[in-house]
HTML snippet that shows the backbone in 3Dmol.js (N, CA, C, O; Angstrom):
<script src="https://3Dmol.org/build/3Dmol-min.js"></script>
<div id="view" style="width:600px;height:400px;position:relative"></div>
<script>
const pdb = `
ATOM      1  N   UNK A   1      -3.063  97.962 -38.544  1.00  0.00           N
ATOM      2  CA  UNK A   1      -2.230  97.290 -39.518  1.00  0.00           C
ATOM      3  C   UNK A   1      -0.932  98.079 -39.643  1.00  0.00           C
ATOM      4  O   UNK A   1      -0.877  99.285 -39.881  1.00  0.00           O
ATOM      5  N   UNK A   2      -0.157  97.472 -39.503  1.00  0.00           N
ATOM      6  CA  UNK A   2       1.449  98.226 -39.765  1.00  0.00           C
ATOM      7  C   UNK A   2       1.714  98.433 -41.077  1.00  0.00           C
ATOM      8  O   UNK A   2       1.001  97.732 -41.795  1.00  0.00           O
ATOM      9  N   UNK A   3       2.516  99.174 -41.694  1.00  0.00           N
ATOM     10  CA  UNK A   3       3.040  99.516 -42.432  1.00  0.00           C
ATOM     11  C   UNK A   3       4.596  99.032 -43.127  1.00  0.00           C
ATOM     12  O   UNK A   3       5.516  98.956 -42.313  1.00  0.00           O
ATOM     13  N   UNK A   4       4.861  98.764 -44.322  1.00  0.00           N
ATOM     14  CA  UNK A   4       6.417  98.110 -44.793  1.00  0.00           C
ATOM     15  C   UNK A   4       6.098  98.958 -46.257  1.00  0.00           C
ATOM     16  O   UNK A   4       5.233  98.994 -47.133  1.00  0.00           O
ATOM     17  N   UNK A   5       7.331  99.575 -45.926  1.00  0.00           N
ATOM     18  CA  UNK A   5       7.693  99.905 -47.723  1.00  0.00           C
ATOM     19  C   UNK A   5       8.906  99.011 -48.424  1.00  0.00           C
ATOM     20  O   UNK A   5       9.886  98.356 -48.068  1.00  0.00           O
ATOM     21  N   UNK A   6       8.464  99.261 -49.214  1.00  0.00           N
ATOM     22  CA  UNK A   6       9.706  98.104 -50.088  1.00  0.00           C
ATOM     23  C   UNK A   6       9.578  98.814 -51.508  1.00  0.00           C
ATOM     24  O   UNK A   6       8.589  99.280 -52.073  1.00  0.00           O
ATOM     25  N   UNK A   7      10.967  98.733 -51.908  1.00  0.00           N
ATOM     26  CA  UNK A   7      11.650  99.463 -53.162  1.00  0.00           C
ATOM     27  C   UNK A   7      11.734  98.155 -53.696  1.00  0.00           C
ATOM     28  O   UNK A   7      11.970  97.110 -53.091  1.00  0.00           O
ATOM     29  N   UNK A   8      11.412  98.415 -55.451  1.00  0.00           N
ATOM     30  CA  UNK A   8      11.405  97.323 -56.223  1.00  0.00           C
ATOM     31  C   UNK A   8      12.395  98.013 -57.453  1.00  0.00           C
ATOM     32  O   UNK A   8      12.735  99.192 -57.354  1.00  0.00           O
ATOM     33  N   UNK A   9      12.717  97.381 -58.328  1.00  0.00           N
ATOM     34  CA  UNK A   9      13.287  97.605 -59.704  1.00  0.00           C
ATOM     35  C   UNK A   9      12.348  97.801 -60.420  1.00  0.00           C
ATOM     36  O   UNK A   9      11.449  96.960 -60.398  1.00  0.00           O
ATOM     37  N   UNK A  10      12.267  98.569 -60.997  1.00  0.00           N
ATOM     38  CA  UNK A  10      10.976  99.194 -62.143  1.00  0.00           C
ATOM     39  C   UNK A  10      10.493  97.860 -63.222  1.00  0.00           C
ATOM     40  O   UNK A  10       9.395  97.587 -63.707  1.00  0.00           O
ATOM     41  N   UNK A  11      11.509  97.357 -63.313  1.00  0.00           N
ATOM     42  CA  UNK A  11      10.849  95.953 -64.322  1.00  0.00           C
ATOM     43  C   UNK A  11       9.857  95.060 -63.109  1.00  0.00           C
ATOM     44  O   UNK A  11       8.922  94.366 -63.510  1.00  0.00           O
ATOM     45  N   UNK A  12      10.114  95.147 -61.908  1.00  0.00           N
ATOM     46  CA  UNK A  12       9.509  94.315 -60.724  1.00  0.00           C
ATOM     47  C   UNK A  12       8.046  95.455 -60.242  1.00  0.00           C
ATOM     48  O   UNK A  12       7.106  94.882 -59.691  1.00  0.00           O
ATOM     49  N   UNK A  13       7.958  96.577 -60.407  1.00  0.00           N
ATOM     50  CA  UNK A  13       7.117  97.784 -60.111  1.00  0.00           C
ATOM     51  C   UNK A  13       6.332  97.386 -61.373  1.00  0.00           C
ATOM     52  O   UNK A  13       5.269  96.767 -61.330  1.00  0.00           O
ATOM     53  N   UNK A  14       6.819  97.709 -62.273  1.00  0.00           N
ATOM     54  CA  UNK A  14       5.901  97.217 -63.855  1.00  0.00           C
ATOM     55  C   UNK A  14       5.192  95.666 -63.719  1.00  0.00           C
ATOM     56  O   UNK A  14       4.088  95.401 -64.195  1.00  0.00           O
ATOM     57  N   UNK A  15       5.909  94.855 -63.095  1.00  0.00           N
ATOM     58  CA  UNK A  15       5.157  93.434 -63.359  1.00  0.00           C
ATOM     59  C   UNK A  15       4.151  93.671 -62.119  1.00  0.00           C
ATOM     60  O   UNK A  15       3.114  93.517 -62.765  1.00  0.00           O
ATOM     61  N   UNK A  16       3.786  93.886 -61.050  1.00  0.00           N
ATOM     62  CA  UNK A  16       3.269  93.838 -59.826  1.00  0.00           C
ATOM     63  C   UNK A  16       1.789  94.597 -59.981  1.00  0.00           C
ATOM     64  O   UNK A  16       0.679  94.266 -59.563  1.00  0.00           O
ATOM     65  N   UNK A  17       2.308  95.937 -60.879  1.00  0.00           N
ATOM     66  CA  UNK A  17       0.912  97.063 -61.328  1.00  0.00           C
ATOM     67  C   UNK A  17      -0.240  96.401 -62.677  1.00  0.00           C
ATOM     68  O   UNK A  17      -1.402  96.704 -62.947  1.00  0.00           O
ATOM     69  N   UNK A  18       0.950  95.155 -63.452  1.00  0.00           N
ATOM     70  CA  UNK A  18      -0.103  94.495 -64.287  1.00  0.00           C
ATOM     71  C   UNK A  18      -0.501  93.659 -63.665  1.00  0.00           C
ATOM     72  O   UNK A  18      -1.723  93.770 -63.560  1.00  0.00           O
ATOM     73  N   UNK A  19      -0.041  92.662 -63.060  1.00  0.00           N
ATOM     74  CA  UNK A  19      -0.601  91.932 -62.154  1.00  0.00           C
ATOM     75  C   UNK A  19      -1.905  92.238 -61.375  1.00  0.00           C
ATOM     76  O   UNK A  19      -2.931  91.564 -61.469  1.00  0.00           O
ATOM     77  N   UNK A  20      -1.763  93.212 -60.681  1.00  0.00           N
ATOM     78  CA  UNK A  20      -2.892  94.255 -59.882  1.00  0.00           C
ATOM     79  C   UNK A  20      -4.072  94.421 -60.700  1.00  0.00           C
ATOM     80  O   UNK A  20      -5.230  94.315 -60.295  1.00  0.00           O
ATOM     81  N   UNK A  21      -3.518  94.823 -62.479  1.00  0.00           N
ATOM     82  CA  UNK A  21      -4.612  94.944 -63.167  1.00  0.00           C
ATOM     83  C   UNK A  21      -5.233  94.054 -63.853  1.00  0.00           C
ATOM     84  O   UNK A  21      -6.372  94.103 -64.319  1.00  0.00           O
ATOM     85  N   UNK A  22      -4.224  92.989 -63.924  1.00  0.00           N
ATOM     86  CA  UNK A  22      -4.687  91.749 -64.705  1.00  0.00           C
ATOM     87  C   UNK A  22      -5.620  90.839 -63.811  1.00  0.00           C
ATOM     88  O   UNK A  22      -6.577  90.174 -64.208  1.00  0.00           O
ATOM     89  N   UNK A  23      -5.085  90.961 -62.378  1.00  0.00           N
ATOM     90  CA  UNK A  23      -5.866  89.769 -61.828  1.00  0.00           C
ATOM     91  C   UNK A  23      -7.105  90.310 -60.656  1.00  0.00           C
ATOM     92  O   UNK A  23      -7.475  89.665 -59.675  1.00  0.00           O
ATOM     93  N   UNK A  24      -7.651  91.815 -61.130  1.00  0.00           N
ATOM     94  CA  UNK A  24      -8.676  92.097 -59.837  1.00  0.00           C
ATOM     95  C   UNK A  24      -8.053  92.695 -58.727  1.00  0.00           C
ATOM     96  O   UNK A  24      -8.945  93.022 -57.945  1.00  0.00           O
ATOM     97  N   UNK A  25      -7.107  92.951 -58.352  1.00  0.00           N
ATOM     98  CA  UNK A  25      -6.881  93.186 -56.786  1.00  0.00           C
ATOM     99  C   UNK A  25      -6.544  94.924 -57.243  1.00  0.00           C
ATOM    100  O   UNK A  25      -6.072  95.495 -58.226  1.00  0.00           O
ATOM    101  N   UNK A  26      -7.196  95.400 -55.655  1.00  0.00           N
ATOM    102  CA  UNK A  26      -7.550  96.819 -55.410  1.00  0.00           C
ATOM    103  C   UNK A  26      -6.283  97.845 -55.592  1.00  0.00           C
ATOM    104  O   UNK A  26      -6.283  98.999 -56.022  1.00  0.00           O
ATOM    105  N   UNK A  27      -4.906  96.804 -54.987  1.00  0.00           N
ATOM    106  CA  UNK A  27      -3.630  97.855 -54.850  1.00  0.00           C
ATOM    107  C   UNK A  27      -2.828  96.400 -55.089  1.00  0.00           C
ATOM    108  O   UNK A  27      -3.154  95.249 -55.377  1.00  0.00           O
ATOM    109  N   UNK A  28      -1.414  97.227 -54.761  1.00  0.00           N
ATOM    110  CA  UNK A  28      -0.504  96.617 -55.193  1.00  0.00           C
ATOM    111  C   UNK A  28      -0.308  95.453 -53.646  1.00  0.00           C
ATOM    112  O   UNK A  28      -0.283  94.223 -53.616  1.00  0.00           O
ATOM    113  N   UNK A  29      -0.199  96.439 -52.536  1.00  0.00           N
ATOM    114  CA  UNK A  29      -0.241  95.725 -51.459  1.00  0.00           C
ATOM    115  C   UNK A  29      -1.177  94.503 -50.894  1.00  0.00           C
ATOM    116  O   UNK A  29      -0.917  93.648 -50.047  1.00  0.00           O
ATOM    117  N   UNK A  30      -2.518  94.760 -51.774  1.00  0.00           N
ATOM    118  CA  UNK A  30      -3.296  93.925 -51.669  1.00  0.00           C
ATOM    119  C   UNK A  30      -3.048  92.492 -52.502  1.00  0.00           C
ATOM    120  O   UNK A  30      -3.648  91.438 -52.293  1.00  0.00           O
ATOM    121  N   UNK A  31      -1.991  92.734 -53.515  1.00  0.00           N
ATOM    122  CA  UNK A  31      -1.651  91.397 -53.690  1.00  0.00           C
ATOM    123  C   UNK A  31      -0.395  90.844 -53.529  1.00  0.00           C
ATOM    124  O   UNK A  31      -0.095  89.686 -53.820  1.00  0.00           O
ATOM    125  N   UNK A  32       0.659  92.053 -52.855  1.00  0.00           N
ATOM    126  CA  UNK A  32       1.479  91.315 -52.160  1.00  0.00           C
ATOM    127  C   UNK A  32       1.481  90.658 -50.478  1.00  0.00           C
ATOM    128  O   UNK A  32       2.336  90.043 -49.841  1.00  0.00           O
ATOM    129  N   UNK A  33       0.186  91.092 -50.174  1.00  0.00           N
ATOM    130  CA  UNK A  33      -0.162  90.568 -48.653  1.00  0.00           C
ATOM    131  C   UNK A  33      -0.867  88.743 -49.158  1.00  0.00           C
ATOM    132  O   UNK A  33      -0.803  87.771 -48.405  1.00  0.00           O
ATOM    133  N   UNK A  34      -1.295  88.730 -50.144  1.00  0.00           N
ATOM    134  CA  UNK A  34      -1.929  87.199 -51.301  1.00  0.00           C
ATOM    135  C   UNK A  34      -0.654  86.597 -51.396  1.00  0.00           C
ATOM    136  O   UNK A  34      -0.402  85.669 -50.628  1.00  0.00           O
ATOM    137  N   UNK A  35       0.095  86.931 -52.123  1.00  0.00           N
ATOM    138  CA  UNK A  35       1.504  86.538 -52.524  1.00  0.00           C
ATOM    139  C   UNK A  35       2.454  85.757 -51.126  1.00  0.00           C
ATOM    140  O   UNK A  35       3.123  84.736 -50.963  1.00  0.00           O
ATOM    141  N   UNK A  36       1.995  87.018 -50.266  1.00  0.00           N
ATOM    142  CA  UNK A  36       2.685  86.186 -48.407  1.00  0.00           C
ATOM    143  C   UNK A  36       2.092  85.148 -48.054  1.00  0.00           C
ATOM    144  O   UNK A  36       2.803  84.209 -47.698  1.00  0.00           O
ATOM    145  N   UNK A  37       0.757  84.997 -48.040  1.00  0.00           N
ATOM    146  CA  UNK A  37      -0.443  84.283 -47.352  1.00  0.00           C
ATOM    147  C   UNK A  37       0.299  82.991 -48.398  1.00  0.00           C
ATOM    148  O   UNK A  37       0.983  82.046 -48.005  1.00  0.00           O
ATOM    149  N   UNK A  38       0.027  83.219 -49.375  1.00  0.00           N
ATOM    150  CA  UNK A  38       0.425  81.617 -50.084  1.00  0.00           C
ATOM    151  C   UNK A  38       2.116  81.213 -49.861  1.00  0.00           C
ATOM    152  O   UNK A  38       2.476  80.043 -49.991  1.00  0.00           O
ATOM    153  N   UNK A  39       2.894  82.083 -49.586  1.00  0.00           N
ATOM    154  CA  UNK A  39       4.552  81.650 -49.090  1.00  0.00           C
ATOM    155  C   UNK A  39       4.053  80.926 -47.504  1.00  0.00           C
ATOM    156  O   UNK A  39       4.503  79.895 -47.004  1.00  0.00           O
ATOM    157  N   UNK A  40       3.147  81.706 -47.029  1.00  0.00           N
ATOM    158  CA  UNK A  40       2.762  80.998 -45.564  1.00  0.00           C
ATOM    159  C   UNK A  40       2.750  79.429 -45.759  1.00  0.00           C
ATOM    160  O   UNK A  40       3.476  78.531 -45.332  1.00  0.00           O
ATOM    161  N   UNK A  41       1.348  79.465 -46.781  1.00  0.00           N
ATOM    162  CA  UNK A  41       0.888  78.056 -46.816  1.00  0.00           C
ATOM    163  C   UNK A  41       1.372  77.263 -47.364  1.00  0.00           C
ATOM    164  O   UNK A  41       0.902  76.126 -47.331  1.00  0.00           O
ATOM    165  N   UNK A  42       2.646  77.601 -48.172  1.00  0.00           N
ATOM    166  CA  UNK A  42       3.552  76.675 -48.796  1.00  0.00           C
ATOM    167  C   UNK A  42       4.425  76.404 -47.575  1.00  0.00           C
ATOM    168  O   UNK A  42       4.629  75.241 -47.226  1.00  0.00           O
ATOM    169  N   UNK A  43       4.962  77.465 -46.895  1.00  0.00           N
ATOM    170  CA  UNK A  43       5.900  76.806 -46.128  1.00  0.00           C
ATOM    171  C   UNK A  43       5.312  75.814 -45.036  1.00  0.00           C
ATOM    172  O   UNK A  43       6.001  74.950 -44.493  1.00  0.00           O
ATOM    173  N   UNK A  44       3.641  76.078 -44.705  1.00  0.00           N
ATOM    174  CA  UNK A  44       2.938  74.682 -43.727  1.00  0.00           C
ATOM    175  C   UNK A  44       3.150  73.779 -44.317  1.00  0.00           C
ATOM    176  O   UNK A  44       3.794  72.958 -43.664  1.00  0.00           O
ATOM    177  N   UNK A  45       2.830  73.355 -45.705  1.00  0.00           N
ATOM    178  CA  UNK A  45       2.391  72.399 -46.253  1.00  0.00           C
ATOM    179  C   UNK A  45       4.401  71.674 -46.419  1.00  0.00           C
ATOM    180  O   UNK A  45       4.548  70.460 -46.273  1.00  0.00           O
ATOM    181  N   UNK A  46       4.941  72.051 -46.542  1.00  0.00           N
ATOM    182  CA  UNK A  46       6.053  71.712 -46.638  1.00  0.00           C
ATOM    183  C   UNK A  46       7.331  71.106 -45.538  1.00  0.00           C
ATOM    184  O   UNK A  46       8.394  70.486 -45.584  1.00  0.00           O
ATOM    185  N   UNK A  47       6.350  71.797 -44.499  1.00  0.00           N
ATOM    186  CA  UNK A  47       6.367  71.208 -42.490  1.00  0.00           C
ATOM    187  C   UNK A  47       6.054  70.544 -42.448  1.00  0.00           C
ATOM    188  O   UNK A  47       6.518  69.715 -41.665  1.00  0.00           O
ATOM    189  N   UNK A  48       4.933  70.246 -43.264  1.00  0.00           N
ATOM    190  CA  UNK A  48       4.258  68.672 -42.515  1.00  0.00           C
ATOM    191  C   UNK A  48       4.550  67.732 -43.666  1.00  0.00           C
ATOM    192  O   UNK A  48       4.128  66.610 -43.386  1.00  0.00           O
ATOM    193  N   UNK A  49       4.964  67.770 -44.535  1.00  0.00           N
ATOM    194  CA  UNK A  49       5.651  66.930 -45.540  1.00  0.00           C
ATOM    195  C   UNK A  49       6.482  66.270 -45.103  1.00  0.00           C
ATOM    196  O   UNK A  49       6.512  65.040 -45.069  1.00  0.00           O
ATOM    197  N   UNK A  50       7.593  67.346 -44.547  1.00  0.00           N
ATOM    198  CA  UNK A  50       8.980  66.832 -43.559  1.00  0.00           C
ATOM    199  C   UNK A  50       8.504  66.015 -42.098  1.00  0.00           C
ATOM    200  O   UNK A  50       9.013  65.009 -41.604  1.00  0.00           O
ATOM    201  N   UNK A  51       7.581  66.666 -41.708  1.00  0.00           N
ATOM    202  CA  UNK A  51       7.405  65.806 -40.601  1.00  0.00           C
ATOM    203  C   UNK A  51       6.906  64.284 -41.094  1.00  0.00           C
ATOM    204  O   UNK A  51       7.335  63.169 -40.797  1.00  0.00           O
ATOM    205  N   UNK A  52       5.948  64.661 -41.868  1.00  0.00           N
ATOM    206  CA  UNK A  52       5.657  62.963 -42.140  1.00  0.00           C
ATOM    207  C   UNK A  52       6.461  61.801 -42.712  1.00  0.00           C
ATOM    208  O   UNK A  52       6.267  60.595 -42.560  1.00  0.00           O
ATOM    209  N   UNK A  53       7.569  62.542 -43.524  1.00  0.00           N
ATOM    210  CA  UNK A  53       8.088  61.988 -44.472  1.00  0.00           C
ATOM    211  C   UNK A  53       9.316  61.465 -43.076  1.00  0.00           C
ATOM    212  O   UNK A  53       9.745  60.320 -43.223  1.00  0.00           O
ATOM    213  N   UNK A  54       9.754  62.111 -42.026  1.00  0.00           N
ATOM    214  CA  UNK A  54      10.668  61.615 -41.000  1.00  0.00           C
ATOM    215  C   UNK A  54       9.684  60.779 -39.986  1.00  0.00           C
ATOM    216  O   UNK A  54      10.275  60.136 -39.119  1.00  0.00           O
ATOM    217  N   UNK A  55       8.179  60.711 -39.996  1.00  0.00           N
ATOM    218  CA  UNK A  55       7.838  60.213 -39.421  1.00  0.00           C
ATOM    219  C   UNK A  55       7.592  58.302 -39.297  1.00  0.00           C
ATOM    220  O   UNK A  55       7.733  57.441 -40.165  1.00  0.00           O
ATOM    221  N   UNK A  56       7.286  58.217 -38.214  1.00  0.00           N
ATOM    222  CA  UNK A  56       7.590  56.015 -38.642  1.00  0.00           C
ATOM    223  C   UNK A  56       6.596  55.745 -39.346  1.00  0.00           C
ATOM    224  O   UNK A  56       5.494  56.173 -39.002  1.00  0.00           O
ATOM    225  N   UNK A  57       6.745  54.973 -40.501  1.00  0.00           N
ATOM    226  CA  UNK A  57       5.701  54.647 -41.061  1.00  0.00           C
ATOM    227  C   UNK A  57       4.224  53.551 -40.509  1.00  0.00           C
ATOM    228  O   UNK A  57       4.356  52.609 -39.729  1.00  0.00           O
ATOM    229  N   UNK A  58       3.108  53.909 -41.040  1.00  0.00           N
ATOM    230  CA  UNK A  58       2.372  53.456 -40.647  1.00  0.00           C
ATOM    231  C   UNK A  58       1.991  51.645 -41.060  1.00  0.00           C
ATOM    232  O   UNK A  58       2.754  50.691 -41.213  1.00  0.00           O
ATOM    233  N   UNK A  59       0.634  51.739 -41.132  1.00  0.00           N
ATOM    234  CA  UNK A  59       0.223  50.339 -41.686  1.00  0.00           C
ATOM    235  C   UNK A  59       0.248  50.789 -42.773  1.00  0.00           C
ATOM    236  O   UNK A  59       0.280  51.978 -43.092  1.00  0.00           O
ATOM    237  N   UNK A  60       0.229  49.525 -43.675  1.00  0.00           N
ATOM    238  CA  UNK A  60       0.204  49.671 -45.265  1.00  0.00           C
ATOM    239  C   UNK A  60      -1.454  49.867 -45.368  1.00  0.00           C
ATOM    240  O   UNK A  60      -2.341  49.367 -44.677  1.00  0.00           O
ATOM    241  N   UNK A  61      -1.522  50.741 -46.437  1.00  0.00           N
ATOM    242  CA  UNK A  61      -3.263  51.318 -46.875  1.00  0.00           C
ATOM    243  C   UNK A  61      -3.668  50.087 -48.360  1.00  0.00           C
ATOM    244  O   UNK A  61      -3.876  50.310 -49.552  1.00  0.00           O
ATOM    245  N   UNK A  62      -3.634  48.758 -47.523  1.00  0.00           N
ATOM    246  CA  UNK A  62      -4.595  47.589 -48.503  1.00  0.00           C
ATOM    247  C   UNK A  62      -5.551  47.747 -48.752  1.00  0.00           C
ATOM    248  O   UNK A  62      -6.070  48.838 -48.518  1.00  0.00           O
ATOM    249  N   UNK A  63      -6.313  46.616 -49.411  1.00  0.00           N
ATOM    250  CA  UNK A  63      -7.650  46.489 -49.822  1.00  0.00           C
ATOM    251  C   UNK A  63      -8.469  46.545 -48.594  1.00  0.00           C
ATOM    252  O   UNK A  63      -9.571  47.064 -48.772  1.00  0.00           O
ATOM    253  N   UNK A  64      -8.140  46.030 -47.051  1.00  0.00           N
ATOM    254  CA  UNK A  64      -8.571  45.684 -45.854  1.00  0.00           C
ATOM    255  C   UNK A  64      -8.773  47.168 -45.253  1.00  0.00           C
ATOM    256  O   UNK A  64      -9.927  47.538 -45.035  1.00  0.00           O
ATOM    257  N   UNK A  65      -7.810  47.936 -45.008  1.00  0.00           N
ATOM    258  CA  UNK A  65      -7.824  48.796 -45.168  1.00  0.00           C
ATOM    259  C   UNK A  65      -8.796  50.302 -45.944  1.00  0.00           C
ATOM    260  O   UNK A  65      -8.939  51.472 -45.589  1.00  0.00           O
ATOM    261  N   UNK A  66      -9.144  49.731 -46.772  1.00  0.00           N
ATOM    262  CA  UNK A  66     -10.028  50.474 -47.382  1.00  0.00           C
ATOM    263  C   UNK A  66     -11.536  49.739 -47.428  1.00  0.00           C
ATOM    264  O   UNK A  66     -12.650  50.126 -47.780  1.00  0.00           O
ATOM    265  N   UNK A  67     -11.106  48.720 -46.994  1.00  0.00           N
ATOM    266  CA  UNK A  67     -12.944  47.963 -46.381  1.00  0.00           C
ATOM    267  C   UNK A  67     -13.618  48.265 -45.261  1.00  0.00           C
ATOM    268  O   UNK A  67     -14.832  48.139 -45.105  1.00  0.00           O
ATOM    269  N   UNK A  68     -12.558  48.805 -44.198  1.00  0.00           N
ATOM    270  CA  UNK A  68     -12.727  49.256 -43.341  1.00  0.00           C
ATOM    271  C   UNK A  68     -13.109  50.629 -42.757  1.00  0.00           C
ATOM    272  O   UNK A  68     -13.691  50.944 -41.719  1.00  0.00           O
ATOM    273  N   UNK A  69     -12.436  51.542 -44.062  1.00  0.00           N
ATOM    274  CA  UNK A  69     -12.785  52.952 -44.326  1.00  0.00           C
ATOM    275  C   UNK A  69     -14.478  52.983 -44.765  1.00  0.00           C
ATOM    276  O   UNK A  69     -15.421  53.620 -44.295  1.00  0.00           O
ATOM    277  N   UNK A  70     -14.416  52.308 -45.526  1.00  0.00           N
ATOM    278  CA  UNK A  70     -15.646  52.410 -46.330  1.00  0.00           C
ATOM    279  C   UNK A  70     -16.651  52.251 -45.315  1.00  0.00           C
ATOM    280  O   UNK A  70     -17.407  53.139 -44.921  1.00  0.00           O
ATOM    281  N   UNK A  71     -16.606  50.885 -44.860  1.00  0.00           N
ATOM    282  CA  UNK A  71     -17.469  51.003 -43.983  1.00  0.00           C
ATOM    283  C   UNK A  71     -17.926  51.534 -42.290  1.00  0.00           C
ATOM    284  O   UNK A  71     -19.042  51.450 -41.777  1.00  0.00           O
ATOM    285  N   UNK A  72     -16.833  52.009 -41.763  1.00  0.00           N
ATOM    286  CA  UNK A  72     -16.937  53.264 -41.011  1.00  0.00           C
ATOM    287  C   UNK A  72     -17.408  54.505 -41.396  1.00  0.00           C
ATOM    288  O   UNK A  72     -17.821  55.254 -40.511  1.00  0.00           O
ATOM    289  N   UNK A  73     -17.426  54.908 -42.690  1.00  0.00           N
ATOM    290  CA  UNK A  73     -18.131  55.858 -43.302  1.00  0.00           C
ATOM    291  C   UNK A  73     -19.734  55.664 -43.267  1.00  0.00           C
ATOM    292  O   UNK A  73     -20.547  56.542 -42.977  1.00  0.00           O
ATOM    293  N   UNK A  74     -20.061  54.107 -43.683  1.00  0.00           N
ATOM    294  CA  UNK A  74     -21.535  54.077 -44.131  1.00  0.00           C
ATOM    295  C   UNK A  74     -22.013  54.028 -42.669  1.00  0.00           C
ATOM    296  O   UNK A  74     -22.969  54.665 -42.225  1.00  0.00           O
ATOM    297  N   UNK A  75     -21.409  53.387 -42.145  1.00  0.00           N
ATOM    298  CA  UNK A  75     -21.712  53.220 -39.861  1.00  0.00           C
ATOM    299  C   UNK A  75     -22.086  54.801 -39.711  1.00  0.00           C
ATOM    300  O   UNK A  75     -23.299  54.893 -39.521  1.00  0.00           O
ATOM    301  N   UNK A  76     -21.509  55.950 -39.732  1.00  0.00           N
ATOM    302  CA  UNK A  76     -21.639  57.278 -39.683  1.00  0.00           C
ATOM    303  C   UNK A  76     -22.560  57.580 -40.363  1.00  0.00           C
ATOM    304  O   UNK A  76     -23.374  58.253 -39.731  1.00  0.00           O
ATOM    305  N   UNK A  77     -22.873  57.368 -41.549  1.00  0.00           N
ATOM    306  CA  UNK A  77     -23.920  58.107 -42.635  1.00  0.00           C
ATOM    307  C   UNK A  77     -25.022  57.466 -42.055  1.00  0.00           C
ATOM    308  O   UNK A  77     -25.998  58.217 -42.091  1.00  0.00           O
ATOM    309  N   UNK A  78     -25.232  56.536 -41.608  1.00  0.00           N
ATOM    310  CA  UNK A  78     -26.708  55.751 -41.535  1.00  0.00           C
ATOM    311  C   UNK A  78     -27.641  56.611 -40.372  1.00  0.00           C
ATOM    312  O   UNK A  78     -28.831  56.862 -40.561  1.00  0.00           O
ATOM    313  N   UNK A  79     -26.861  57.032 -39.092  1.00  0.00           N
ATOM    314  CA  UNK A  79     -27.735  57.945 -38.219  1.00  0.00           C
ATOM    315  C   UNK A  79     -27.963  59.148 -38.648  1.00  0.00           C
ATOM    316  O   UNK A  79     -28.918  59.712 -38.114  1.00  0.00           O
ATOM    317  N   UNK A  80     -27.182  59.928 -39.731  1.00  0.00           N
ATOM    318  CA  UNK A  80     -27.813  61.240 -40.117  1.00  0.00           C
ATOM    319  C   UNK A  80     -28.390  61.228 -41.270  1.00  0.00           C
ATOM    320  O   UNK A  80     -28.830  62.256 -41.786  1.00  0.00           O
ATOM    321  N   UNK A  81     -28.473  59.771 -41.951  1.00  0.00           N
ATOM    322  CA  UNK A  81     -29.766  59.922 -42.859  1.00  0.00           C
ATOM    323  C   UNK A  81     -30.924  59.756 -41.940  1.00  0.00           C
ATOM    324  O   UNK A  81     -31.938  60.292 -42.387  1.00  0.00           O
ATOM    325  N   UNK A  82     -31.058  59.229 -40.898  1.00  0.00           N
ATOM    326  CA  UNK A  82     -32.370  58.828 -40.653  1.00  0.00           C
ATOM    327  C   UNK A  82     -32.841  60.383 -39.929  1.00  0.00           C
ATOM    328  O   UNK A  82     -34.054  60.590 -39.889  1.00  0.00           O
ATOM    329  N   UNK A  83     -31.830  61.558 -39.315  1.00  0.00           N
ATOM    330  CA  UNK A  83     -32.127  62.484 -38.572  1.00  0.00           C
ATOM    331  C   UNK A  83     -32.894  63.780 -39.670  1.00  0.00           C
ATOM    332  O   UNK A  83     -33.295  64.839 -39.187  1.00  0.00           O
TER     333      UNK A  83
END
`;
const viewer = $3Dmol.createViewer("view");
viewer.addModel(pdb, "pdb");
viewer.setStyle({}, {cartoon: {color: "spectrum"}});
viewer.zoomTo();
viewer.render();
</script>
């Protein structure tokens, strides 16, 4: 595992060490490596937003549509109830 130091402002050092103590985590690094992981998954979730949102739209999700869900679901469920 590599190593990063980072200098904070003591009001930002003070919020990070209650944090640490308020919410369980072992060190400070241990919840700014949490803090990355969720900037990660915000920035996926925010990729594929854009992609979809530029993407061509699909069929409209009707009542037909959801008759069809439904019952492709129960088509699936019926062989692994019987297994």
């Amino acid at each position: 595992m590599s190593t990063m130091n980072i200098s904070l402002p003591d009001t930002l050092k003070s919020f990070v060490d209650e944090q640490v103590r308020q919410r369980g985590y072992s060190t400070s690094s241990e919840y700014v490596r949490e803090l990355i992981r969720k900037d990660q998954e915000h920035l996926q979730l925010r990729n594929l937003l854009l992609a979809a949102a530029t993407s061509a739209p699909a069929a409209p999700a009707d009542a037909s549509y959801f008759d069809g869900l439904r019952d492709r679901v129960r088509k699936a469920a019926k062989p692994a109830a019987k297994a």
